[in-house]
C-alpha positions in Angstrom: 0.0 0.0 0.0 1.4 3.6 -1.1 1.3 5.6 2.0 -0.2 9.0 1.3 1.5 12.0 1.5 0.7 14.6 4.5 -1.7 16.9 3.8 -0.2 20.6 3.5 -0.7 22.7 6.3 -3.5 25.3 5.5 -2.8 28.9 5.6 -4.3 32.4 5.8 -2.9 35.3 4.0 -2.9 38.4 5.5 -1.7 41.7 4.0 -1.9 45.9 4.1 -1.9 47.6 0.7 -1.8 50.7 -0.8 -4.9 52.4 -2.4 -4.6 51.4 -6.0 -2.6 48.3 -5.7 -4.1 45.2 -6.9 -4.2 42.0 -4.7 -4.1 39.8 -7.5 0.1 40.8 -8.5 0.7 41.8 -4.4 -0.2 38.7 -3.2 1.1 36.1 -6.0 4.7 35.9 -4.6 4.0 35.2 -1.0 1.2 32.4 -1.8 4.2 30.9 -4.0 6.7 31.1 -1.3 3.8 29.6 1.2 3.1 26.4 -1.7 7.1 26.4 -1.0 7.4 26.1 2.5 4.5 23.6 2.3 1.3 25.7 3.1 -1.5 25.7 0.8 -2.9 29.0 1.1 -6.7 29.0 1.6 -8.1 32.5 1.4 -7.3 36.3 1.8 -7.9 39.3 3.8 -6.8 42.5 2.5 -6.6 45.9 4.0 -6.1 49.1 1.8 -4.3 51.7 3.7 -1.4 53.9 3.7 0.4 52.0 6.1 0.2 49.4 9.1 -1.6 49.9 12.5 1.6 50.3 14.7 0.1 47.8 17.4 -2.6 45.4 15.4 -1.0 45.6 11.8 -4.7 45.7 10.9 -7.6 48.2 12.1 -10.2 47.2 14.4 -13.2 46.4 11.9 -10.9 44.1 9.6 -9.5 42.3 13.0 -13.0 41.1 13.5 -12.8 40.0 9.7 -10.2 38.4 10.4 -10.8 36.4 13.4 -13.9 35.2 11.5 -12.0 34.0 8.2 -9.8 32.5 10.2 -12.0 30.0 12.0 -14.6 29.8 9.1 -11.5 28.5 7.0 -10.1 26.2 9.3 -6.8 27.7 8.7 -4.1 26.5 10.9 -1.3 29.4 10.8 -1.7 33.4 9.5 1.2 34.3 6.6 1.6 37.9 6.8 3.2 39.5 3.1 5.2 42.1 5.2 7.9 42.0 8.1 5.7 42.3 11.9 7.7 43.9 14.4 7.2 41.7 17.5 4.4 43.6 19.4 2.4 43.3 16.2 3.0 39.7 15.9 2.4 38.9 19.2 -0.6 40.8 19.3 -2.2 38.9 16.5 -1.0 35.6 17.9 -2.8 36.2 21.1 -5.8 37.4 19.0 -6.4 34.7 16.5 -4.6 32.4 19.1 -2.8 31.0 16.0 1.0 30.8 14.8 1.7 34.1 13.0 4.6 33.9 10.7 5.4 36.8 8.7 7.3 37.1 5.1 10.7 36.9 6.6 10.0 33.9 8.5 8.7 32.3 5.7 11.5 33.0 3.7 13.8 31.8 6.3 11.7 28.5 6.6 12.1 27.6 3.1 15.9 28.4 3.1 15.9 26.1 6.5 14.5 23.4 3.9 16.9 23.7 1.0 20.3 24.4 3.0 22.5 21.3 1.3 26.2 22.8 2.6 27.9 22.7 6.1 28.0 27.2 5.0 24.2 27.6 4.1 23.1 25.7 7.4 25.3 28.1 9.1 24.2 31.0 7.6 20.4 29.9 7.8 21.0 29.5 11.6 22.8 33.1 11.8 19.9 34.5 10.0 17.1 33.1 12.1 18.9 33.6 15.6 19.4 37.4 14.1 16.0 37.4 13.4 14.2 35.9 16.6 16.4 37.6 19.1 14.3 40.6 19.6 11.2 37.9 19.4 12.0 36.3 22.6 10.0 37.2 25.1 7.1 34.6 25.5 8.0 33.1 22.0 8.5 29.5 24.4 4.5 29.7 25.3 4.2 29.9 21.9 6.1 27.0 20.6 4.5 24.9 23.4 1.5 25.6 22.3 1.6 24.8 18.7 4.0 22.9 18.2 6.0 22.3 14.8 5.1 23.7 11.1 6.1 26.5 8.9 8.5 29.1 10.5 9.8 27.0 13.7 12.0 24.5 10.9 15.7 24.8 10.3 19.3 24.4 12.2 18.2 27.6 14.6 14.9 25.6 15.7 16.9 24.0 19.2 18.3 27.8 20.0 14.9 29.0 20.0 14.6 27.9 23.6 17.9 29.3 24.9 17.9 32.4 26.6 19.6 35.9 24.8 22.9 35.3 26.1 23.1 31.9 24.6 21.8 32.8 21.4 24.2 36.1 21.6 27.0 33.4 22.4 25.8 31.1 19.3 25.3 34.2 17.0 28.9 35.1 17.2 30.3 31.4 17.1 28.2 31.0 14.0 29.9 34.8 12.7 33.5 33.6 13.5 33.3 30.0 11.6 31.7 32.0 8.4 34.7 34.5 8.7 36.7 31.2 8.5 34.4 29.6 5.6 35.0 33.1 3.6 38.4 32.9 4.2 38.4 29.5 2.6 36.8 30.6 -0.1 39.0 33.7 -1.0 41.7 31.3 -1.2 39.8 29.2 -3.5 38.8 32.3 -5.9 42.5 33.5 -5.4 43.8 30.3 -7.1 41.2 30.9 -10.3 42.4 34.1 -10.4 45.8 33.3 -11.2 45.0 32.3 -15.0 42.6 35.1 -15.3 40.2 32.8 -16.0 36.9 34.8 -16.8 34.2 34.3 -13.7 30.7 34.8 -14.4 27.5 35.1 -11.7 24.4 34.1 -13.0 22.0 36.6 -10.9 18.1 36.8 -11.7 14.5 36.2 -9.9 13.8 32.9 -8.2 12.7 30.3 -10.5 14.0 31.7 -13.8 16.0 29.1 -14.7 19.5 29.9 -13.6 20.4 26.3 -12.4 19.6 25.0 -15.3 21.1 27.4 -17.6 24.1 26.6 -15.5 24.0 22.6 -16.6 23.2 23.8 -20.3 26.5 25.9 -20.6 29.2 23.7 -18.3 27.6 20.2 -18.5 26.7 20.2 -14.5 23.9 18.2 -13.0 23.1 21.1 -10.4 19.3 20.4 -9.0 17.0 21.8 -11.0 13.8 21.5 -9.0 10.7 23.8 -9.8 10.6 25.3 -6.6 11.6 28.8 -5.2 14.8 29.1 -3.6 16.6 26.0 -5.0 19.7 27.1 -4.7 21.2 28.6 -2.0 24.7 27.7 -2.5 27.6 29.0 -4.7 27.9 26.4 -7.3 31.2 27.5 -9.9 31.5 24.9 -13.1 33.8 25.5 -16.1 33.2 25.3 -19.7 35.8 25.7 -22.7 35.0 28.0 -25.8 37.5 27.7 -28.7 40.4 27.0 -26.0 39.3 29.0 -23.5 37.8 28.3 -19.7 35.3 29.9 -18.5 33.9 29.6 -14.9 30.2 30.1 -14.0 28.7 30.6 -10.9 24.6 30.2 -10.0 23.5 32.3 -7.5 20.5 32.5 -4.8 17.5 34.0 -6.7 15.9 37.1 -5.7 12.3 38.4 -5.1 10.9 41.8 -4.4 11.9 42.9 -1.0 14.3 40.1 -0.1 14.6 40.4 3.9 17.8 42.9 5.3 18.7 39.6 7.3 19.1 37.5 4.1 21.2 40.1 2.0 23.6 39.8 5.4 23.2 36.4 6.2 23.6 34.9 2.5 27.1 37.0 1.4 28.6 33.8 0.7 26.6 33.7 -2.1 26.1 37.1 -3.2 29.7 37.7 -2.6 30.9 35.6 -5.8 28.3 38.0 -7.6 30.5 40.8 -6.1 33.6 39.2 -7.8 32.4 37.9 -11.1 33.6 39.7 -14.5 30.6 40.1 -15.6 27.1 38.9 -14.0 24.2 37.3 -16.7 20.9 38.6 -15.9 19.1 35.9 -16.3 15.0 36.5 -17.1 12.0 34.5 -17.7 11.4 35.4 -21.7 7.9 34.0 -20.7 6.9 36.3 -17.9 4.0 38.6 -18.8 5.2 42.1 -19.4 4.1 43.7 -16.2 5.5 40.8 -13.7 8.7 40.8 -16.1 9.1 44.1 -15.1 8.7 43.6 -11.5 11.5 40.8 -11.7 13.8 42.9 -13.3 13.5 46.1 -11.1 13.8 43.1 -7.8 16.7 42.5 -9.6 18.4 45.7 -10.2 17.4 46.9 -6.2 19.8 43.6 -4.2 22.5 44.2 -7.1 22.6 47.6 -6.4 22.3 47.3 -2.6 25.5 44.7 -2.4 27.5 46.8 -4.4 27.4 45.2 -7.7 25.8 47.1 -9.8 28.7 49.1 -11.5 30.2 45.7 -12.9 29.5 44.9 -16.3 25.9 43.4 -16.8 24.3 41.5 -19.8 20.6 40.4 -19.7 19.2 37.1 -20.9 15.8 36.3 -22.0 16.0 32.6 -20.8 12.5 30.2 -21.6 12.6 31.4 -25.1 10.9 28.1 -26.6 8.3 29.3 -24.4 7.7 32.1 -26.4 5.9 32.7 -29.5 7.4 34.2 -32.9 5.6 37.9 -32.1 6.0 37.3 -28.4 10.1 36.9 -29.3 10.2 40.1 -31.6 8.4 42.3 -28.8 11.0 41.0 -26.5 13.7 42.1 -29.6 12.7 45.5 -29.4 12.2 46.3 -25.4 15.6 44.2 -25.1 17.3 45.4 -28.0 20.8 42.9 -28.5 19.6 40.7 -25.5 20.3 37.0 -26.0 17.2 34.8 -26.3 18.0 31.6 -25.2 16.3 28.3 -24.0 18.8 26.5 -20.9 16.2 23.3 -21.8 16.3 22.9 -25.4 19.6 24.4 -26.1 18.8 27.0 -28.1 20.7 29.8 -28.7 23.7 28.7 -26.0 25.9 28.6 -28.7 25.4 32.3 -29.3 26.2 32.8 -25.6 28.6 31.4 -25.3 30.3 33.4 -28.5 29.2 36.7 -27.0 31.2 35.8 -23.9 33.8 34.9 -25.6 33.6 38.2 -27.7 33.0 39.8 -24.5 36.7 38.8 -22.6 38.3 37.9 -25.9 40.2 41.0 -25.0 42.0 39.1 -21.8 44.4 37.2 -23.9 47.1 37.4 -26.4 47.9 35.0 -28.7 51.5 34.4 -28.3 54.6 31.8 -29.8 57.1 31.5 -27.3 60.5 29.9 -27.6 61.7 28.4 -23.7 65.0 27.0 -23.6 65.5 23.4 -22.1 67.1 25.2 -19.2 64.2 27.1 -18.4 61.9 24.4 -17.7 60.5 26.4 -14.7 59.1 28.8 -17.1 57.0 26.3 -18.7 55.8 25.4 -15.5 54.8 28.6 -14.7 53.0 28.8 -18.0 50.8 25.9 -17.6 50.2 26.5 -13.9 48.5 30.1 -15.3 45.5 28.1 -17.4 46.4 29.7 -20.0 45.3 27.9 -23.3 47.7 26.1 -25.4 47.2 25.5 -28.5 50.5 23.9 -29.7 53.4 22.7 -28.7 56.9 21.8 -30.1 60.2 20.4 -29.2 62.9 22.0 -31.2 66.9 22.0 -31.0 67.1 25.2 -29.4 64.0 24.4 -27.1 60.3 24.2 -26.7 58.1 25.8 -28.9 54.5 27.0 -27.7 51.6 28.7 -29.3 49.3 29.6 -26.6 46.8 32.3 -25.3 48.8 33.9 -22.7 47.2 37.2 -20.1 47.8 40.6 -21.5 49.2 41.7 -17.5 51.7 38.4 -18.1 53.8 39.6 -21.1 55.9 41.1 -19.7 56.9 38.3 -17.4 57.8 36.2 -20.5 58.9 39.2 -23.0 62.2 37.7 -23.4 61.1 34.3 -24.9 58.3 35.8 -27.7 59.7 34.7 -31.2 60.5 37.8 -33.3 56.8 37.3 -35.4 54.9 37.3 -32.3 57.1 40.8 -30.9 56.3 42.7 -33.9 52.3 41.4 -33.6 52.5 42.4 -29.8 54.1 45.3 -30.6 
């Protein structure tokens, strides 16, 4: 007998809007993020306003809407599409006498979910203990009360009932053995650098199809799952382009308004974004105009708050097979010279992978050198650069060597460049 699968948990949504705003294109993200974290959302209440009540998040008249919903649905937590400060939150808790989790814990609960790495459950925990220290006081009632379920998952779960000084203790254990991670990792980037191999950050929205743009270019088997936040970390591959290696890096996907404590918390991941190249914009070609849009200006906002958005960008319509042939002109002419490519049926990766290789072919010099037999440690240093070598030759008066060799390295091996290739340099 198959056993059958849980039933989700049931959720209500809960949100404050602007006049004008439309709940409809508000509200789709954080009922994705809830299907994520495995809630099924089952209803709505909206309240249009300029901004929260300080105290109840929600006026008096839709409170008693609320409380009514809530019951009448059978709804067994409340998903709040903004960040509750936590008088709010325990306000409503107490109200509804219901677990109350609000956009950033439900972001956090879905990274809880999807941290693979010794680094991303460390930085998961960081973030939640960051984010439920000033959420203490009486949070152990309310884990008593109800238990497990969306927003009390994750590595930070057992520090929840430790009291501040632990969790201050824990926050900066967890801050010292990043430091030492990053440290790691610098070391690891320092070594690519050496050949000046090009490094590349695929950055885009969640679900757009980074990871498996990633496997189309390099050949990877990175998860590919169609779920929000599938990858969380750093994955570099390599692929060659007429001799050269390129190195690719997927990224964590953004959304609109992508909590402080993440930006903070996830820098191991954004921080290879910070010392790509160049960083491919990846979109969903598919997206209708308006949410397109959205996606791109979500985008844009966490580049530009980690500091990366002065590096050289190109934009990719990804999900192009998904698109008709007036569908893929429209895009043509809002994205004039943008690559339209499909990561699942391959097309237009060759393309790509030409532009990028248009794009850096300025890094390298072709070059013939001549190394005498007794300066065999010059050859080693040439191959231990990566640089491409496209022949090789032994001679009488030593080895002969065609390869594509970084501009800021000429110098180093000026004295062995054949005449032909001094003049060319020249």
């Amino acid at each position: 007998m198959i056993p059958r699968s849980p039933e989700p948990e049931r959720g209500l949504v809960l949100a404050v809007l602007a006049q004008g705003r439309e709940a409809d294109d508000e509200l789709a993200e954080v009922e994705e993020l809830a299907r994520t974290a495995g809630v099924e959302p089952v209803g709505r209440v909206v309240q249009h306003r300029a901004r929260p009540v300080r105290r109840t998040y929600v006026g008096k008249g839709k409170l008693e809407e609320l409380k009514e919903r809530y019951d009448a649905l059978g709804a067994e937590s409340l998903l709040v599409d903004d960040e509750l400060d936590p008088v709010q939150q325990r306000f409503l808790e107490d109200t509804l006498n219901a677990r109350v989790v609000d956009r950033t814990q439900l972001i956090l609960d879905i990274f809880a979910q999807h941290a693979v790495t010794s680094e991303g459950k460390l930085q998961v925990e960081l973030a939640q203990l960051e984010y439920n220290l000033p959420r203490m006081r009486g949070m152990w009632q309310h884990l008593e009360r109800l238990g497990g379920g969306v927003g009390t998952r994750g590595p930070g779960e057992s520090q929840l009932e430790s009291d501040r000084r632990q969790a201050r203790r824990r926050v900066s254990l967890l801050k010292r053995r990043l430091a030492q991670l990053e440290r790691q990792r610098a070391t690891r980037r320092k070594e690519r650098r050496r050949g000046e191999t090009p490094q590349i950050a695929l950055a885009g929205y969640t679900n757009v199809g980074k990871s498996t743009l990633l496997n189309a270019l390099t050949g990877a088997e990175v998860s590919v799952e169609n779920r929000l936040f599938e990858t969380l970390d750093p994955t570099t591959r390599a692929f060659e382009y007429e001799g050269r290696r390129y190195l690719v890096t997927d990224t964590v996907g953004f959304i609109r308004r992508l909590p402080h404590q993440l930006v903070e918390g996830f820098a191991a991941t954004l921080e290879e974004t910070l010392v790509a190249d160049m960083v491919l914009h990846v979109v969903d070609a598919s997206a209708p105009d308006e949410e397109l849009d959205r996606q791109v200006k979500a985008v844009d906002d966490v580049l530009a708050e980690i500091g990366a958005a002065d590096l050289p960008l190109e934009l990719v319509l990804n999900k192009i097979d998904l698109v008709d042939e007036v569908g893929r002109r429209r895009l043509a002419n809002r994205f004039p010279g943008a690559p339209q490519v499909s990561a699942a049926t391959g097309e237009g990766l060759e393309r790509l992978r030409a532009r990028l290789a248009e794009h850096f072919g300025s890094r390298w010099e072709l070059v013939r050198l001549l190394v005498p037999y007794d300066a065999g440690s010059r050859l080693s240093e040439l191959y231990s650069l990566g640089a491409p070598i496209e022949g090789r030759e032994d001679t009488p008066d030593g080895v002969l060597v065609v390869a594509r060799l970084p501009r800021r390295e000429l110098q180093r091996f000026a004295p062995y460049l054949i005449a032909e290739a001094r003049r060319e340099t020249a």
